[in-house]
N, C-alpha and C positions, 0 to 999 in steps of 0.2 A: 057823735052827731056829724052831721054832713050837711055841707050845704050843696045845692043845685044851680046851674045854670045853663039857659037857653036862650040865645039871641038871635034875632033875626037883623038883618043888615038889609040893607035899599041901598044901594047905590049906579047912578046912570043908566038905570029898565034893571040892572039884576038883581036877584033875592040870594045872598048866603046868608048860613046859620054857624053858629058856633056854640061845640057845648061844654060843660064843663062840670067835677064835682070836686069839691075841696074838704078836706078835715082837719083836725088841728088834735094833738095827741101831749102828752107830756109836758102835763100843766098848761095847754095853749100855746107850748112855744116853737112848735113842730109842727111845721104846715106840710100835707100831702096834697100834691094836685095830679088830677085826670084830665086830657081835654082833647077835643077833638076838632074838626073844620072836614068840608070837602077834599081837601087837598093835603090833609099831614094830622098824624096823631102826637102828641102830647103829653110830659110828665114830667115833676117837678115837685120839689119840695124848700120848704124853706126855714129856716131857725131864728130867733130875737132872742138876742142878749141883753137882760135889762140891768141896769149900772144904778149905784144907790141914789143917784140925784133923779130918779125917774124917767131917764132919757135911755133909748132903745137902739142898739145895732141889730141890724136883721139885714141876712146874707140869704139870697133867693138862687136856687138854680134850675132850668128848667132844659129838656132836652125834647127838637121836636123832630120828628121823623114823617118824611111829604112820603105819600103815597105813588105817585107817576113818576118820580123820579128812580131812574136806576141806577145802580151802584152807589146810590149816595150812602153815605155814614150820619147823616141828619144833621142839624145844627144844633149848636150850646149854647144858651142864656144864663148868664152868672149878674145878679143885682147886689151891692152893695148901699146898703141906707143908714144913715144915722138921724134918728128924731132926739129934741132938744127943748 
């Protein structure tokens, strides 16, 4: 299954949108993400490690690539969380 997302933003007179579609695979513990903006596309996945007292590490990486930018190599997002 999939989930969907479409946003619209207002800020100071202008309208962006940003969109997005996420899955989750491999018991739930495998996040795939798609997503997009005006300006850069998006992709990203992410993994939770759950430990026997309940509590969760989930390590997020996401890579987004701007479109009017040239020669760029895009940027890297790497999230680290532990829930407790």
């Amino acid at each position: 299954t999939f989930t969907a997302d479409f946003d619209l933003i207002f800020i100071d007179g202008e309208t962006k949108f940003r969109i997005g579609l996420e899955s989750y695979i491999l018991d739930d513990k495998l996040g795939i993400r798609l997503g997009g903006r005006e300006e850069a596309f998006d992709i990203g996945f992410g993994y939770e490690f759950t430990f026997l007292n309940d509590s969760t590490l989930a390590i997020d990486y996401a890579f987004e690539l701007p479109f009017e930018i040239e020669e760029s190599y895009g940027s890297h997002f790497i999230a680290v969380s532990f829930r407790f």
